[in-house]
N, C-alpha and C positions, 0 to 999 in steps of 0.2 A: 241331143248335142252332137255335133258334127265333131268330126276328127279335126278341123284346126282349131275344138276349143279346147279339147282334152286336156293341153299343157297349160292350159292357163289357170290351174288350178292353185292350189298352195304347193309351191316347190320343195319336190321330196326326191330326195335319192330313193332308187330303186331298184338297184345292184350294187356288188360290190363284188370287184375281180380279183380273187386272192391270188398271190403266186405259193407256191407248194415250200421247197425246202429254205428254212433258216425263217418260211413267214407263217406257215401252218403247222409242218410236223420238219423233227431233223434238227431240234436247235444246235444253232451256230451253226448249220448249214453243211455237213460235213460229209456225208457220204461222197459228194464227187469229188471232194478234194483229196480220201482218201485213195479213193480211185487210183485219181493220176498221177498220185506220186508211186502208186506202185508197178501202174505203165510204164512210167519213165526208168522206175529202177531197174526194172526188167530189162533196159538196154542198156545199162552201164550209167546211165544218167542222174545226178541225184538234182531233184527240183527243190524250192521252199516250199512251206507251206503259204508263202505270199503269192510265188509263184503260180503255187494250182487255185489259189480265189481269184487271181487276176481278170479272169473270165467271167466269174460267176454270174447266174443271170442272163447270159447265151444261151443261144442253141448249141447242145454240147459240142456241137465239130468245130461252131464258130469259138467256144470256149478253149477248145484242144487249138486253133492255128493262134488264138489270144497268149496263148502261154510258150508257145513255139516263136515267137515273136519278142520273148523278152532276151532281151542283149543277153545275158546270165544264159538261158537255157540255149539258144541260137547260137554262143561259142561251146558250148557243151558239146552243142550236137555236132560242130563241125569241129571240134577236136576228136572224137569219137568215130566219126561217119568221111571224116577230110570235105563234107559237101554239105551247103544247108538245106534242110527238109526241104523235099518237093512236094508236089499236089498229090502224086502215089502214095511215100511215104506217110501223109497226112492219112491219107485214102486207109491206109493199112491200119494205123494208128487206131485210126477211131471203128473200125472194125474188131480190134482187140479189144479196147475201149468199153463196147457195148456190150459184150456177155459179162465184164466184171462187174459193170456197172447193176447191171441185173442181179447179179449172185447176192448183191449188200444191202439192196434197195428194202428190203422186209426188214433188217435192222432199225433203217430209220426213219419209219411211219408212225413211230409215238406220236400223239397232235402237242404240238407246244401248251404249255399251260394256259387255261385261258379260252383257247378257242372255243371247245365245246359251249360252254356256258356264252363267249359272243355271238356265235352260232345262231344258237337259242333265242337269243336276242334279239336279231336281226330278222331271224323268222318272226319273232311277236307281231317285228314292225313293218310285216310283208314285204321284206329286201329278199331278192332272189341272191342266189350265191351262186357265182362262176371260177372258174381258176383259169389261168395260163401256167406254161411252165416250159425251162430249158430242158425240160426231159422228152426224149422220143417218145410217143404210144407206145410203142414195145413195154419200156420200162416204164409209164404211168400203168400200164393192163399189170404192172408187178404192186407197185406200190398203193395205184388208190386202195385197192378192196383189202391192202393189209389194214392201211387208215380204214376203213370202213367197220372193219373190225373193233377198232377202238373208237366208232361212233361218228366219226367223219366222212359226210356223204357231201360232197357240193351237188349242184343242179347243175352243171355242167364243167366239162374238162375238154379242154382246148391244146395242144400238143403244139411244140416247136416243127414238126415234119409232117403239121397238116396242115400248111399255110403256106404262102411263096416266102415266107421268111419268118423267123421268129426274130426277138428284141433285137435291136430299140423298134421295131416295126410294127404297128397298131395294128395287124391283121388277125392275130389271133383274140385281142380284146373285140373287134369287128365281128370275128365269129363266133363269140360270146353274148354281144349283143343280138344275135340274128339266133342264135339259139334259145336265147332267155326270152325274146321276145321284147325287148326293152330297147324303149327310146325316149327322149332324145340322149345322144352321148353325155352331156352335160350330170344327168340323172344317175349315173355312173361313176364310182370308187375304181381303182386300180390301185390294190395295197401290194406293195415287196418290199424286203430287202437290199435290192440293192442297187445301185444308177443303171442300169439297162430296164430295169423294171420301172421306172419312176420316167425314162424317157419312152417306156412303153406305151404308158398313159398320157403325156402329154400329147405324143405325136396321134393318138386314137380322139383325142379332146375331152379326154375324161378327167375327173380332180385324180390328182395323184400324192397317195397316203404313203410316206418311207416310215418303215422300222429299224428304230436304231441298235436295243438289244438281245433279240433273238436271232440276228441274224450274222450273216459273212463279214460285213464289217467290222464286227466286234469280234467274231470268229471263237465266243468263248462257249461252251458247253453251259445247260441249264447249271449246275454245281460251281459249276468257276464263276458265270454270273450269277448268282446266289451271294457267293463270298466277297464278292465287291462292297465295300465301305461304303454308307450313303456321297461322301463325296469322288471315290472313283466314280460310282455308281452317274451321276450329275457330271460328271467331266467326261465320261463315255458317250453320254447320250448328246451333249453338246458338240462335241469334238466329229461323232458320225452323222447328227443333224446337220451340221453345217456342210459337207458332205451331198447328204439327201437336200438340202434347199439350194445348194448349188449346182444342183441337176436340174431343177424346176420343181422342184416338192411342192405343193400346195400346205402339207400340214408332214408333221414328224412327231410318230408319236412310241412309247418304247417297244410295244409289242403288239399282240394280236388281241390282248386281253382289253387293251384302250380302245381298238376298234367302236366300239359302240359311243362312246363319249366322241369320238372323232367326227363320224358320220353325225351325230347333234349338232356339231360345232361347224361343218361345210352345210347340213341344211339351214342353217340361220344365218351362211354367207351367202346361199342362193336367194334367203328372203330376204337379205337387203340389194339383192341385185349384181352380184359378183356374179361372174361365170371362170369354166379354168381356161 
């Protein structure tokens, strides 16, 4: 069999590119946002907790000038400073930024519920597993082998500052595929949290999976979503699907624990002939 028949087999996903916090480990996604509200307080600035998810799903510096940029923080800073942040001050920022960020990261490598066992799953059905992530390699070299620890190894991790750009930009799922060995892009899952991740995958031409309750959107802790009533429960996942399918979602599904029912339900759109 020659190499242009291989694909013409029965259409099968054959990877699946997770992103890291709010969609693996970290529920509700929270370590950078403690972060940077404790950056900002350190100059007199007090941020929301909307304010530091505004980003999220960036490469952190892109996620740091995202939040520098909201009306609210941008008069802060120029009642504060009489000037609005420059490219230096950014420069400084995210300099600070990166040893905090590090010091918290082993906090939050718990894997979300769920994963392991889809994990497991996914391996059965020889899906290779990749990840991207807004985190520098510095701080993935903190976090993965914490998750490893608790059982989470992906087959490859793909960094925001080893690519000419991290999200919305399909380079780092590019270097996922060229590492995993996997082609064509179609053949390929791009699951996150949150609209930079979901136009992550689009723009790579990958299907793209949004999670509505484990992550930033929802922004609640495994215990606070716990306690949600079936119907908050059902107006959450609505209210942040529509959200994720207004980014370009192919499917939305609550967490990392559907994954596996997910990936069933895109291979039997690929066999009737859909592509993303």
């Amino acid at each position: 069999m020659n190499a242009m028949n291989v694909n013409k087999s029965t259409p099968k996903i054959k990877a699946v590119i997770l992103d890291w916090a709010g969609t693996t480990v970290d529920y509700g996604s929270f370590a950078p946002t403690h972060v940077f509200i404790k950056l900002f307080e350190s100059l007199g600035i007090a941020i929301t907790l909307n304010d530091a998810r505004s980003g999220m799903g960036l490469m952190k510096k892109d996620h740091l000038r995202t939040i520098l940029a909201r009306p609210g923080v941008a008069q802060s800073w120029l009642d504060t400073f009489g000037k609005l942040p420059t490219a230096v001050d950014i420069d400084h920022l995210f300099s600070n930024f990166i040893p905090m960020q590090h010091a918290v990261l082993k906090e939050f490598a718990a894997p979300i519920p769920g994963l392991i066992e889809a994990i497991r799953e996914l391996r059965e059905r020889e899906i290779k597993i990749g990840t991207t992530t807004g985190y520098l390699r510095s701080m993935m070299d903190v976090l993965a082998p914490e998750a490893e620890r608790f059982g989470y190894i992906p087959d490859c991790v793909v960094c925001s500052d080893e690519v000419p750009g991290g999200r919305p930009y399909p380079w780092m799922c590019y270097q996922n595929a060229i590492q995993l060995g996997v082609y064509p892009l179609q053949a390929m899952i791009k699951v996150g949290d949150t609209l930079p991740d979901i136009s992550e995958g689009i723009n790579a031409g990958m299907w793209s999976v949004g999670l509505s309750l484990s992550g930033s959107l929802l922004g609640l802790n495994q215990s606070e979503a716990e306690a949600l009533s079936a119907q908050e429960r059902a107006e959450a996942h609505q209210r942040i699907a529509d959200q994720l399918y207004g980014a370009g979602a192919h499917l939305v599904i609550e967490g990392i624990w559907d994954l596996p029912s997910a990936v069933l339900e895109i291979e039997s759109r690929l066999l009737n002939g859909e592509k993303p």
